[in-house]
C-alpha positions in Angstrom: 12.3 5.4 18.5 13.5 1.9 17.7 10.8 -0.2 15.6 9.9 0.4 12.4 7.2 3.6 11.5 4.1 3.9 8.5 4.4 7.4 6.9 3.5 9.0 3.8 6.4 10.2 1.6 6.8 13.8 1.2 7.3 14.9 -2.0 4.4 14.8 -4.9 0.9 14.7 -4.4 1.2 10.5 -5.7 0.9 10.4 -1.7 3.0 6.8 -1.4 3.0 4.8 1.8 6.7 4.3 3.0 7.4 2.3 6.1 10.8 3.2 7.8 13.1 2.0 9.8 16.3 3.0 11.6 19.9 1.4 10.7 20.7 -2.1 12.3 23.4 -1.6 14.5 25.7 -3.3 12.8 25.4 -1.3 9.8 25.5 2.3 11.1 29.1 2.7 10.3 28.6 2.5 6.8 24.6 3.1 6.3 25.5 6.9 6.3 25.3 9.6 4.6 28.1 11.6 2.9 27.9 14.4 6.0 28.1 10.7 8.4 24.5 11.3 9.5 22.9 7.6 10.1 20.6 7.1 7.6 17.2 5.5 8.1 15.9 2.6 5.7 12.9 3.1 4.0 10.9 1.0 1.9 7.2 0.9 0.4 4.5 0.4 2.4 2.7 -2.7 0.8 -0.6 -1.9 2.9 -1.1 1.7 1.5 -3.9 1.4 -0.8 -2.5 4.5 -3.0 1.5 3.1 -3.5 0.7 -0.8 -2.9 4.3 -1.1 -1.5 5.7 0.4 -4.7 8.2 3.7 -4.3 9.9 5.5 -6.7 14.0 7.5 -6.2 12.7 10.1 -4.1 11.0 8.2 -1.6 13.4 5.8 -1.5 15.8 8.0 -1.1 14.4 10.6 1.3 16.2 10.1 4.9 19.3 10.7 3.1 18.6 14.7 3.5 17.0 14.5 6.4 20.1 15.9 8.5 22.1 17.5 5.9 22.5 21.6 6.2 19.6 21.7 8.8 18.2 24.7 10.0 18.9 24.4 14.3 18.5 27.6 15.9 17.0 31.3 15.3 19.3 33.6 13.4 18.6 37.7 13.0 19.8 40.4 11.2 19.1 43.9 11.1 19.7 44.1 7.1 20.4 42.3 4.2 23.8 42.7 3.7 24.6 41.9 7.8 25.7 38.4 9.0 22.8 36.1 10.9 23.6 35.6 14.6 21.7 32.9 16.7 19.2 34.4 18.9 16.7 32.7 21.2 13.6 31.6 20.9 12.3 34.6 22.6 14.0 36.7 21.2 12.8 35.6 17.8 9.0 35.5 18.8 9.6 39.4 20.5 10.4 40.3 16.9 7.8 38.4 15.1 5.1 39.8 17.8 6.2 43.6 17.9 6.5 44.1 14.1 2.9 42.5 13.9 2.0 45.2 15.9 3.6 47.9 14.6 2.7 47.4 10.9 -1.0 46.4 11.9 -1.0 49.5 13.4 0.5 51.5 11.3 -0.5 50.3 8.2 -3.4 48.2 9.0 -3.8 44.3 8.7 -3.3 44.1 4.9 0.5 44.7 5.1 1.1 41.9 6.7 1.5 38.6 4.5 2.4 35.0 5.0 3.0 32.6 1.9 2.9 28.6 2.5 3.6 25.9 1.2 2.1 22.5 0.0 4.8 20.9 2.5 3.3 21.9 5.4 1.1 19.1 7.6 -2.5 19.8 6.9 -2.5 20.9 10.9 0.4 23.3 10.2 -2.1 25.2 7.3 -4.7 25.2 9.3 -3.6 26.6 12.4 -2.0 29.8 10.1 -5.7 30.2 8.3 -6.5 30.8 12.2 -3.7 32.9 12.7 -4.0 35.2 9.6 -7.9 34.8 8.8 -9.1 34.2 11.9 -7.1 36.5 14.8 -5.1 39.2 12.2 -8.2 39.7 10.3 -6.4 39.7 6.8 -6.6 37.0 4.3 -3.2 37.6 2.7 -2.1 34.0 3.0 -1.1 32.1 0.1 0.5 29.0 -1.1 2.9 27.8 -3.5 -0.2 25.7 -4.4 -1.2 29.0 -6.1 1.4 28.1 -8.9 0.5 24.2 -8.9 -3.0 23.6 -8.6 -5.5 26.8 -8.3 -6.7 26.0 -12.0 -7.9 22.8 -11.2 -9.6 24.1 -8.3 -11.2 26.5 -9.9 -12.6 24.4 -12.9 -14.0 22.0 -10.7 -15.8 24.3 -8.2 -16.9 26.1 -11.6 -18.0 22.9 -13.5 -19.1 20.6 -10.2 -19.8 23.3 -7.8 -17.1 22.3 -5.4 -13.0 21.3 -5.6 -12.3 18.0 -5.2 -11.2 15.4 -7.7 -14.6 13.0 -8.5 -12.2 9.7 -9.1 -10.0 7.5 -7.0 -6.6 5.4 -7.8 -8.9 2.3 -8.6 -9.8 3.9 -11.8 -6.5 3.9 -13.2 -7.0 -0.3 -13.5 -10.7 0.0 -14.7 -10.4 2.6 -17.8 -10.7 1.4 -21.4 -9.2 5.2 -22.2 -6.7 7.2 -20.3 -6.7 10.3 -22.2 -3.3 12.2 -20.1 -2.8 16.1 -21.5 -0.6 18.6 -19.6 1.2 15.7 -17.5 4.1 13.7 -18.3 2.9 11.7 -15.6 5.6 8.7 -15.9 8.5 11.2 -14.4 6.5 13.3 -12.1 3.9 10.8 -10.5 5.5 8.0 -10.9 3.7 4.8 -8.9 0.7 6.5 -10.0 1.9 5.8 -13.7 3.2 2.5 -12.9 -0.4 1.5 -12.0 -1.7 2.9 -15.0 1.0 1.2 -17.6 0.9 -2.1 -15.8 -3.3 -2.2 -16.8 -2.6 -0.7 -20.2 0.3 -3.4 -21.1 -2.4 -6.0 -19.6 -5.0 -5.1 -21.5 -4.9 -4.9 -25.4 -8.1 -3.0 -25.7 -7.1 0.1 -23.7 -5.7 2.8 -25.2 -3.7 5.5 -23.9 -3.7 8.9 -25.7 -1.4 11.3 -24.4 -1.2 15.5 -25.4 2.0 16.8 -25.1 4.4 19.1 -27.2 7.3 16.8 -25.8 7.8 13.3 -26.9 8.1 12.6 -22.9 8.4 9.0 -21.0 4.9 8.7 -20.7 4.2 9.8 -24.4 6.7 7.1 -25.7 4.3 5.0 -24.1 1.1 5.9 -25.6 -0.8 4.6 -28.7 -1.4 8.0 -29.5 0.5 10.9 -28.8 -0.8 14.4 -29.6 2.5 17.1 -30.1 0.2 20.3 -30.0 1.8 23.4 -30.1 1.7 25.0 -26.8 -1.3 27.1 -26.4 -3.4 24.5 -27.8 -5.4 22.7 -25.7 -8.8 24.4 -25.8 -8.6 24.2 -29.8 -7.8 20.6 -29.2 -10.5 19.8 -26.5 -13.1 22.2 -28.9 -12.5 20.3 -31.8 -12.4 16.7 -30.3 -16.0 18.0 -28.8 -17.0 18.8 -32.3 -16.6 15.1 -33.7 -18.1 13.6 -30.4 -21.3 16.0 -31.3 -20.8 15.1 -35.1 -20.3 11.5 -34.9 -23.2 11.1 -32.2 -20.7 10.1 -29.2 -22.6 12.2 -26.9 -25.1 11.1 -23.9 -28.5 13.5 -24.4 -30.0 11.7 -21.1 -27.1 13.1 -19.1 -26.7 16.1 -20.5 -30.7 16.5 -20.1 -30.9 15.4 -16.5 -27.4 16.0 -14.9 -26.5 19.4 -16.7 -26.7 22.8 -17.6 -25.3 25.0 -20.5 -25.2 22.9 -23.0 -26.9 24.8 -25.6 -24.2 27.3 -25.6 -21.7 24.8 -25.6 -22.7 23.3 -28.8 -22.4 26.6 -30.4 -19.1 27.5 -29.6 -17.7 23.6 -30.6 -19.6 24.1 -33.8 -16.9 26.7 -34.8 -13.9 24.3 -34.4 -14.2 21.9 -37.3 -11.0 19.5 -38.1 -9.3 20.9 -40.6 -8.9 23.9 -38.8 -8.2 22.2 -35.5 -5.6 20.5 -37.1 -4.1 23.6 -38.3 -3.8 25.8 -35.0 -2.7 22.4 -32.8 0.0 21.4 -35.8 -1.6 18.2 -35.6 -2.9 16.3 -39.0 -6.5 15.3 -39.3 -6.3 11.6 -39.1 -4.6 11.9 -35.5 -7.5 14.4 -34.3 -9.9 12.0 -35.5 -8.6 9.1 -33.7 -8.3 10.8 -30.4 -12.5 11.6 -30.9 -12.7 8.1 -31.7 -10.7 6.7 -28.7 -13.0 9.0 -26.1 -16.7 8.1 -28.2 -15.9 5.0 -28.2 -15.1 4.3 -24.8 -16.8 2.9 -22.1 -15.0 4.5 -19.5 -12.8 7.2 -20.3 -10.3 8.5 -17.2 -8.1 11.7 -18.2 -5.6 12.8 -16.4 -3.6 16.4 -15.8 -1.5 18.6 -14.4 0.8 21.3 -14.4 0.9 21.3 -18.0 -3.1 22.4 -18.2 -3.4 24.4 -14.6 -0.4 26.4 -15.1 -1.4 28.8 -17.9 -2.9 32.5 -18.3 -6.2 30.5 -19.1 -5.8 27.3 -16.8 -9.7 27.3 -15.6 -11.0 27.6 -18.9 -8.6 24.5 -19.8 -9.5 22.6 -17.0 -13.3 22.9 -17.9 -13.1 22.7 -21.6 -12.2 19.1 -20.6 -14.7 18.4 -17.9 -16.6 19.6 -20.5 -15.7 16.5 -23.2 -16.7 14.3 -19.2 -20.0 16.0 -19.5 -21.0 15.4 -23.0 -20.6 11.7 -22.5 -22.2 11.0 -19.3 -18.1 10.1 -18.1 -18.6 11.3 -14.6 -19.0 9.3 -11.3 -18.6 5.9 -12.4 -15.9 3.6 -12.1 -13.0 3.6 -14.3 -13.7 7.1 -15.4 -14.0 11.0 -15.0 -11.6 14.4 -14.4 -8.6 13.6 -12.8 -6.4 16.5 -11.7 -2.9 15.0 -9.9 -1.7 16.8 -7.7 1.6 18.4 -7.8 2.6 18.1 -3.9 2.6 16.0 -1.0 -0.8 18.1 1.0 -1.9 20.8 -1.9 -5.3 18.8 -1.2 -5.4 19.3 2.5 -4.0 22.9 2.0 -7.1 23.2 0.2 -9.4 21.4 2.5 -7.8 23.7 5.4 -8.7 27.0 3.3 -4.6 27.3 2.7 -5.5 30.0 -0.4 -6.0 33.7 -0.5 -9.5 33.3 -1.1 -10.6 29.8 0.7 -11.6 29.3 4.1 -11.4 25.6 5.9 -14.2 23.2 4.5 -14.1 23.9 1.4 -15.3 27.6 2.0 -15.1 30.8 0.5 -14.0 34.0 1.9 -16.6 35.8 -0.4 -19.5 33.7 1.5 -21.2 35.8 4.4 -22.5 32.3 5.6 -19.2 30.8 5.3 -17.0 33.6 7.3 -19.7 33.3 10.5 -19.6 29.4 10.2 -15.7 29.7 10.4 -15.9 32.9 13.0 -17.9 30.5 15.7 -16.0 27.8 15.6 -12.8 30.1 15.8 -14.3 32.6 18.5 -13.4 35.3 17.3 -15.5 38.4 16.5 -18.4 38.6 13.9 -17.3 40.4 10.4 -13.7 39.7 11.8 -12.8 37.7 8.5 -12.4 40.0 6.0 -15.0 39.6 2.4 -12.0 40.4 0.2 -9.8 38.1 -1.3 -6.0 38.2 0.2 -3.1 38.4 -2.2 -1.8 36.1 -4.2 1.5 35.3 -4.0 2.2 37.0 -7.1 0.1 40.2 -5.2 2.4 40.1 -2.3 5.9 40.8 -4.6 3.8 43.5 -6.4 2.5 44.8 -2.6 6.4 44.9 -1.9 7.4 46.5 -5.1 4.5 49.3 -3.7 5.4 49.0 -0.4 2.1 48.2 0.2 3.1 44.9 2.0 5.6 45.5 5.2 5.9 42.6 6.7 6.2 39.1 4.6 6.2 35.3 6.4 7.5 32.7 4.3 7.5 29.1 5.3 8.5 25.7 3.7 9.1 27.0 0.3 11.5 28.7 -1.7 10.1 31.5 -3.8 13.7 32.7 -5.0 13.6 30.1 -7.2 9.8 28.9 -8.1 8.4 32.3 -8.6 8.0 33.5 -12.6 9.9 36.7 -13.5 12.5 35.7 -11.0 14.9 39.0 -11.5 11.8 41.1 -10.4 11.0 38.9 -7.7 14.4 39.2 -6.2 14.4 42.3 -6.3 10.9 42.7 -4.4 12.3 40.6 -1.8 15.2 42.9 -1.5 12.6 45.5 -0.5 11.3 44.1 2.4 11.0 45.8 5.6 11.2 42.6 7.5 11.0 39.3 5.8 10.4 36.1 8.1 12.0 32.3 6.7 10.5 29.3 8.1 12.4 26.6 7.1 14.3 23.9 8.1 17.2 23.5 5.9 20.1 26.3 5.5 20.9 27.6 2.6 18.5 28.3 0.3 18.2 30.9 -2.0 15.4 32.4 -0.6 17.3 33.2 2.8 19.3 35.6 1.5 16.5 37.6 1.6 15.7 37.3 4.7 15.6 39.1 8.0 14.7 35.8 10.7 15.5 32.7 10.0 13.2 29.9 11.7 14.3 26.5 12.4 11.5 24.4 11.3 10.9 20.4 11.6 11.8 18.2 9.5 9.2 15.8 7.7 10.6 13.2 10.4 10.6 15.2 13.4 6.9 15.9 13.1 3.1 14.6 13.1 0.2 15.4 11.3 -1.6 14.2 8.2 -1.7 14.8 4.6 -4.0 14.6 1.6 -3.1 13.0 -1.6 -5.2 13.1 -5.6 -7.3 10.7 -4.3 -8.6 12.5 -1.3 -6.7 9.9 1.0 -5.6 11.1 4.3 -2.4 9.7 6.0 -1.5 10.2 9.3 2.4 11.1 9.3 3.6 10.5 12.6 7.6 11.5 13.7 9.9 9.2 14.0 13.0 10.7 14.8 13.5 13.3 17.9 14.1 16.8 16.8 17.3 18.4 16.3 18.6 21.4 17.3 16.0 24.1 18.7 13.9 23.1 15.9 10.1 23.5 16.3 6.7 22.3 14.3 5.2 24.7 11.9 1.9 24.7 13.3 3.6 25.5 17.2 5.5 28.7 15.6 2.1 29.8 14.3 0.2 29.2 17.7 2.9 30.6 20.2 2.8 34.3 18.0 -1.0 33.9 18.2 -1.1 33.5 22.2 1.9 36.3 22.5 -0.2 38.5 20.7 -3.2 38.2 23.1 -5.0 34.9 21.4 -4.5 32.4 24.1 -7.8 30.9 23.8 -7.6 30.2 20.3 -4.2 28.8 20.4 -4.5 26.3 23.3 -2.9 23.6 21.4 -0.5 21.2 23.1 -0.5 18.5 20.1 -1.1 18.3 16.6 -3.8 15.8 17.1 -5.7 18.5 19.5 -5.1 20.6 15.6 -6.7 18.1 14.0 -9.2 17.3 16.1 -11.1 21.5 15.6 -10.1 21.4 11.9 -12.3 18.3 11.2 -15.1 20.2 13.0 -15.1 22.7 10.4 -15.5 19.7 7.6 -19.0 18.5 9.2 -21.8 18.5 6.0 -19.0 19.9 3.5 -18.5 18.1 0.5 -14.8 17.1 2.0 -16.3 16.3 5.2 -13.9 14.3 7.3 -15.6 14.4 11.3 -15.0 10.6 11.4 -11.4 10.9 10.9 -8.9 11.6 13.8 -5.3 10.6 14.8 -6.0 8.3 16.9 -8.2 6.4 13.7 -6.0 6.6 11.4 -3.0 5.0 13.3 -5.5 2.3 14.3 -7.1 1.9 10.8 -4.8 3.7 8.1 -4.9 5.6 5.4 -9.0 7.0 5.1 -10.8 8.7 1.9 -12.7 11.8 2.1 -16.2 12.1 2.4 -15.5 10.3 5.9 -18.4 11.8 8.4 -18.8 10.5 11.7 -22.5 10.3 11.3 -21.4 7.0 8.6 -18.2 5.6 10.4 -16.5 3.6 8.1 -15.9 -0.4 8.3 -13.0 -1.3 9.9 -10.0 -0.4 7.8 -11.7 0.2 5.4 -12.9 3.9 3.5 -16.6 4.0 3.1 -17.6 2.7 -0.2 -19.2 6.0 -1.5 -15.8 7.6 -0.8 -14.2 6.4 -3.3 -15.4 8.5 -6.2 -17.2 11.5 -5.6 -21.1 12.0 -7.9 -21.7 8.9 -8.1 -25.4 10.0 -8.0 -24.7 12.6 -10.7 -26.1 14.9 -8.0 -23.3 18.1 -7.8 -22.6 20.9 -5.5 -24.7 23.3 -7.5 -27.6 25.0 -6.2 -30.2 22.6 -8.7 -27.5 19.7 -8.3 -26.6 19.9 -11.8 -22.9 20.1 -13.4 -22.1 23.2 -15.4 -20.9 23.3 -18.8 -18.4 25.9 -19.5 -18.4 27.5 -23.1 -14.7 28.9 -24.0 -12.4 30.3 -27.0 -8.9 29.6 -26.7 -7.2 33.0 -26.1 -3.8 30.9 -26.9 -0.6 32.3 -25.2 -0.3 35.4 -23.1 3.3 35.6 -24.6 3.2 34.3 -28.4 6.2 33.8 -30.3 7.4 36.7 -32.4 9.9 37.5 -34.8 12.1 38.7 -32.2 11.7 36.0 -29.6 10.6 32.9 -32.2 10.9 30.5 -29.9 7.9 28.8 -27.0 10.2 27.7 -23.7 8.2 25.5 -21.4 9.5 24.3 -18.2 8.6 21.2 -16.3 10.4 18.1 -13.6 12.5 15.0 -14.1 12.0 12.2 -12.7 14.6 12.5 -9.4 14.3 15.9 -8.8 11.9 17.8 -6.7 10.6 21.7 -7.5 14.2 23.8 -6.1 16.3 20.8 -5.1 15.6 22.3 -1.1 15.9 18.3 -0.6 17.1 16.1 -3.9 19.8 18.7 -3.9 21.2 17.3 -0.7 20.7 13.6 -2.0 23.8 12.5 -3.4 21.9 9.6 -5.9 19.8 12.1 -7.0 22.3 14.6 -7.9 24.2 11.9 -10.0 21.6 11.0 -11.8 20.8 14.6 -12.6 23.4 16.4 -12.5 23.0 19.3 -14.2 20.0 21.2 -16.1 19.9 21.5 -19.9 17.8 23.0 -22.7 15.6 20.4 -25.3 15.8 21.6 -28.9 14.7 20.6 -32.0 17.5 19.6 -34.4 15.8 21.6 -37.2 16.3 24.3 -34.9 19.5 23.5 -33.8 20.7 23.4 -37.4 19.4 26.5 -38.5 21.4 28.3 -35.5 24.2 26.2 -35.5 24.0 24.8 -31.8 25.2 21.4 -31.5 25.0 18.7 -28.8 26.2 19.8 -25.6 26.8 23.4 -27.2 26.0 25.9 -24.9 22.9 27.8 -25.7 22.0 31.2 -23.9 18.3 31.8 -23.5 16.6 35.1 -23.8 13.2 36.5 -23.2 11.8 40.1 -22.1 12.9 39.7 -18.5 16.2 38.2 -18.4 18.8 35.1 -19.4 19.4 31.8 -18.8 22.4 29.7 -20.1 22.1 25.6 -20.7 24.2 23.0 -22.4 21.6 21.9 -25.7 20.1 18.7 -26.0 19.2 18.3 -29.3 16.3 15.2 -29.6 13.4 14.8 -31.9 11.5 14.8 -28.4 10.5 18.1 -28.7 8.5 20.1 -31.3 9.8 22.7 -33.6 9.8 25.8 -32.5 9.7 24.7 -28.8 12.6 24.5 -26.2 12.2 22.6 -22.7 13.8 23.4 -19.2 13.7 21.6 -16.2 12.6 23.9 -13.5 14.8 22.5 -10.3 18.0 25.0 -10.8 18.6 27.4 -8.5 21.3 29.6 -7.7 22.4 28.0 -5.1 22.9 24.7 -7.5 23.9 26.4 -10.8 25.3 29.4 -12.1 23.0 31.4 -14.3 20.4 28.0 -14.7 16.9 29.6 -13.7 14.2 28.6 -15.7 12.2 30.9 -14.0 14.6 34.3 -15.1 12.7 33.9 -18.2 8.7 33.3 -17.3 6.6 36.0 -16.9 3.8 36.4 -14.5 0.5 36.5 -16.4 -2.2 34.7 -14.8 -5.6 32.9 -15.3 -8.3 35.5 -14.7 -10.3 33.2 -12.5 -7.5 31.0 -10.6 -4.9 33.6 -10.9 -2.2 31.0 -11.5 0.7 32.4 -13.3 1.5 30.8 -17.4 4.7 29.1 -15.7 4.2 26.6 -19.0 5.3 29.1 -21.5 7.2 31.7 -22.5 8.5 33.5 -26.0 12.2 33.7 -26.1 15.1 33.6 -28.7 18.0 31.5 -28.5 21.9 32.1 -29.0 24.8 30.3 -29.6 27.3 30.9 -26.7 31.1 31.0 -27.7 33.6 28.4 -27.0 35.3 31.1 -24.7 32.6 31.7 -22.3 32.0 28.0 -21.7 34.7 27.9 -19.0 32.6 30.8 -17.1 29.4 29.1 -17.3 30.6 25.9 -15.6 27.9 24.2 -13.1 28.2 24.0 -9.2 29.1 20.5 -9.2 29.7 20.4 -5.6 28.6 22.4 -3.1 30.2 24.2 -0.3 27.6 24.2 2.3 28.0 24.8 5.8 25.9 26.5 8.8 24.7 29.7 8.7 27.0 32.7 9.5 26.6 33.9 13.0 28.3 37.3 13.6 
């Protein structure tokens, strides 16, 4: 594969067109990476409506990983604490197939669980919904999408009556208010900021207001930045509410016509007046004020979240209570404004579209639905009443099922839970317990294979094809452009070869990931993320396409149709009467408060060059000097009163375990809160894991785990331990062990 090659970068959920390119000839000698694997030039993709040519570090960095410490054949081991050896692909699949069996028989189809990832093509999620849902008869599949965007989901099936963000990229260069909480969107979406600060800089009247308890890039930016203390938000969003309704910044014909709930609503906002607002956020009056005054006065108000809202023991009822302020004002369906979730990876929308949670089916469905499970059952021949009606588990369910020894049998692909999941001391040790744990993955090591039993060589991002989803509901196609290494094979090929082995031939005739796609779009036809006039074969022709695509409309010529671009732009919603749903909350504020004996709110988050557990940016040698090692924000009131000092070294402490981090003392954060970057393993740092502290309480409704915030106390480590806490600067890494 010679000429150059349109892709979609694979890391956050900004979804940025890249157009690579292999070395010139002449340059391969030095156009290398540090292991001497060529490396392949990339650059932005100026046609990509989402990135318009623009590409931040990671993308532009990306092939440089692409062969280091690869994954390249099956390895087995009878036990933890044994050596891998390379097996055969046969061999591998025999296992995989025979302790299906086994455990489905002995314990039924409930102890066997696969968890995902928001990495995988939207071909490889669907084809394991068939697999698990469809053929196993359990619905235990999750995603690390479960601890990234579930909330959002959630609030807008709640509020709209179906998921699926209601604005488009456009809107970031039509707003008159970008109101951004829970995101510090400059570092982790970054040509998605770039869009938004070039229009704000452009255009005097436009105002940025950004909510966050850290003074972060994008905050430095913003006319108004809101420090709330964690825990917040709802007070925040209530009492801005309260001042809309006050003031008369409110839109009675939409609320009448488009709406329901609203009466209830005003009752509950009634009970947050300013001055006590201002007193539970630790914000003054004045700033509250403005913030109501920014949204009334708007004409087109466009807010923006993330991790920061979703990722919180009430993350739906945060995620609403801000629809909600969309609502009020009639700020729904119309250019330039409306609830914009960003998404955290590359294809959490098309896991989502391809029913790639717990309690989702494909097309937007619900496992709970009677009409839903026979839709998908037909299509998937399988059965009547073969899908289960009860929610799977969560990936927090399935380290609890293992702790029980209720689960038996646990597939991971394309992510690292030995590093991303909270309570990370009990989740090790949960993996440690299991009977047989399979690793899909394509790079060796990682933390998480040291808990594993198989190791499967997956495709790299490069070696593979199928599409992905980004915020805006755009589909890429992703084709490969390099030949696969090793004995490496496609996500979605692993799935389907275990589903004809155990007896599903039929349903697993696959050849190509096109053939995939081709049956998963089926399943879109009349749903609200209905994509029948989309294929492979289109979007190489055409490019990039925007969801609602049906064939029944075939878009223009390269071009999305124009209703695509923003979803309700009737004000008609997925609700039985078509009307959006107000929802009427009291912030419950932190599962975990601060206490006398842990004082202190930790909350956790990304830089700009690294990625979630450093699986890739760890092996990028730019990256890793421009972030070379993690670090703990802290007041320097705080830092005073416990004598830490820049660079100091600072041991953290909360109920489930320690963490130790060179301070950074800035005025960037609040008082009272310390911040952790999330990316540090144990594989790139000794004793660095954010996630040893966090704890696992969830939102009641999304079931995504408070990864945000945590109560833990702080103390000064001595001089003489510093020399034991030193950071992995440079790895040793080398292919697995083979016995």
């Amino acid at each position: 594969m010679s000429d150059s090659v349109k892709t979609l970068c694979p890391y956050c959920g900004v979804g940025c067109g890249l157009e690579v390119s292999p070395p010139a000839q002449r340059n391969q000698a030095t156009n290398r990476a540090s292991d001497g694997t060529p490396i392949w030039k990339v650059r932005g993709d100026r046609a990509h409506p989402s990135s318009q040519g623009m590409v931040c570090v990671k993308g532009a960095t990306v092939t440089e990983s692409i062969g280091r410490d690869r994954l390249l054949h099956p390895m087995m081991r009878e036990s933890l604490d044994q050596p891998f050896r390379q097996v055969s692909w046969d061999e591998a699949f025999t296992q995989i197939v025979d302790r299906i069996q086994t455990v489905k028989a002995t314990y039924g189809a409930d102890a066997i669980c696969m968890y995902g990832s928001g990495q995988f093509a939207t071909e490889d999620y669907y084809v394991a919904q068939k697999l698990m849902k469809g053929c196993l008869g359990t619905n235990n599949f999750d995603a690390n999408s479960r601890l990234c965007m579930s909330s959002a989901v959630s609030g807008y099936i709640q509020s709209f009556g179906a998921d699926g963000p209601p604005c488009c990229y456009d809107d970031l260069e039509l707003t008159d208010c970008a109101f951004l909480i829970g995101t510090n969107t400059a570092e982790c979406h970054p040509i998605v900021y770039n869009r938004l600060r070039k229009h704000h800089k452009q255009n005097r009247h436009v105002k940025l207001v950004v909510v966050d308890p850290r003074r972060t890039p994008t905050a430095e930016d913003a006319d108004l930045h809101l420090a709330i203390k964690p825990g917040t938000d709802i007070d925040l969003l209530n009492g801005m509410a309260h001042l809309l309704l006050r003031w008369g910044y409110y839109d009675p014909e939409f609320i009448e016509d488009c709406t329901q709930g609203f009466s209830k609503f005003a009752k509950i906002i009634r009970l947050y007046p300013p001055s006590v607002v201002a007193q539970r956020c630790g914000i003054s009056v004045k700033d509250l004020e403005t913030a109501a005054h920014l949204w009334g006065k708007a004409k087109r108000v466009l807010s923006l979240w993330s991790m920061g809202i979703n990722q919180s023991s009430e993350g739906t009822a945060k995620v609403r209570t801000l629809i909600n302020l969309h609502l009020m004002t009639g700020q729904v369906g119309k250019p330039g404004a409306g609830p914009f979730s960003l998404t955290g990876q590359p294809n959490a929308m098309g896991g989502r579209e391809a029913g790639g949670l717990s309690h989702l089916l494909p097309g937007y469905r619900s496992v709970l639905n009677p009409q839903h499970r026979a839709e998908v059952e037909h299509v998937w021949n399988v059965p009547s009443h073969q899908i289960s009606p009860v929610p799977g588990r969560t990936a927090w369910d399935m380290i609890t099922g293992l702790e029980t020894g209720d689960v038996q049998m646990l597939w991971i692909a394309a992510t690292n839970p030995a590093v991303s999941l909270p309570d990370l001391e009990r989740t090790k040790a949960a993996l440690r317990k299991s009977p047989f744990t399979v690793y899909q993955e394509a790079y060796y090591p990682t933390e998480t294979a040291a808990f594993a039993h198989l190791l499967l060589p997956a495709t790299q991002w490069s070696e593979k094809s199928g599409t992905m989803t980004n915020s805006e509901r755009r589909v890429t196609l992703c084709p490969a452009f390099q030949r696969p290494r090793g004995d490496v094979k496609e996500d979605w090929a692993i799935f389907a070869e275990v589903g004809r082995r155990l007896g599903f031939e039929q349903q697993f005739a696959f050849t190509t990931s096109a053939e995939v796609h081709a049956e998963f779009v089926q399943l879109t036809r009349d749903r609200p993320c209905d994509m029948t006039g989309m294929s492979h074969d289109r979007l190489q022709r055409e490019g990039p396409l925007q969801w609602p695509c049906p064939d029944s409309e075939p878009a223009p010529l390269g071009e999305a149709k124009p209703a695509a671009k923003r979803l309700y732009t009737d004000v008609r919603f997925h609700t039985p009467d078509g009307r959006a749903r107000f929802g009427a909350y009291h912030s419950r504020g932190l599962a975990e408060p601060p206490d006398d004996q842990y004082p202190y709110v930790l909350t956790t988050g990304r830089l700009y060059g690294h990625w979630h557990t450093q699986t890739r940016t760890g092996r990028t040698d730019k990256i890793r000097q421009m972030h070379p090692n993690p670090f703990i924000e802290i007041h320097p009131r705080d830092a005073k009163k416990l004598g830490i000092e820049n660079d100091g070294w600072v041991e953290v402490r909360s109920r489930r375990g320690f963490a130790r981090f060179p301070a950074k003392v800035t005025k960037a954060i609040a008082p009272g809160t310390v911040f952790v970057p999330m990316h540090w393993g144990s594989l790139w740092a000794d004793q660095a894991e954010a996630n040893a502290l966090t704890h696992p309480e969830s939102c009641p409704d999304s079931l995504q785990p408070e990864l945000k915030a945590c109560a833990v106390q702080l103390i000064l480590v001595s001089a003489e331990l510093d020399s034991q806490n030193a950071f992995r600067r440079e790895l040793s890494l080398s292919s697995p062990p083979i016995s």
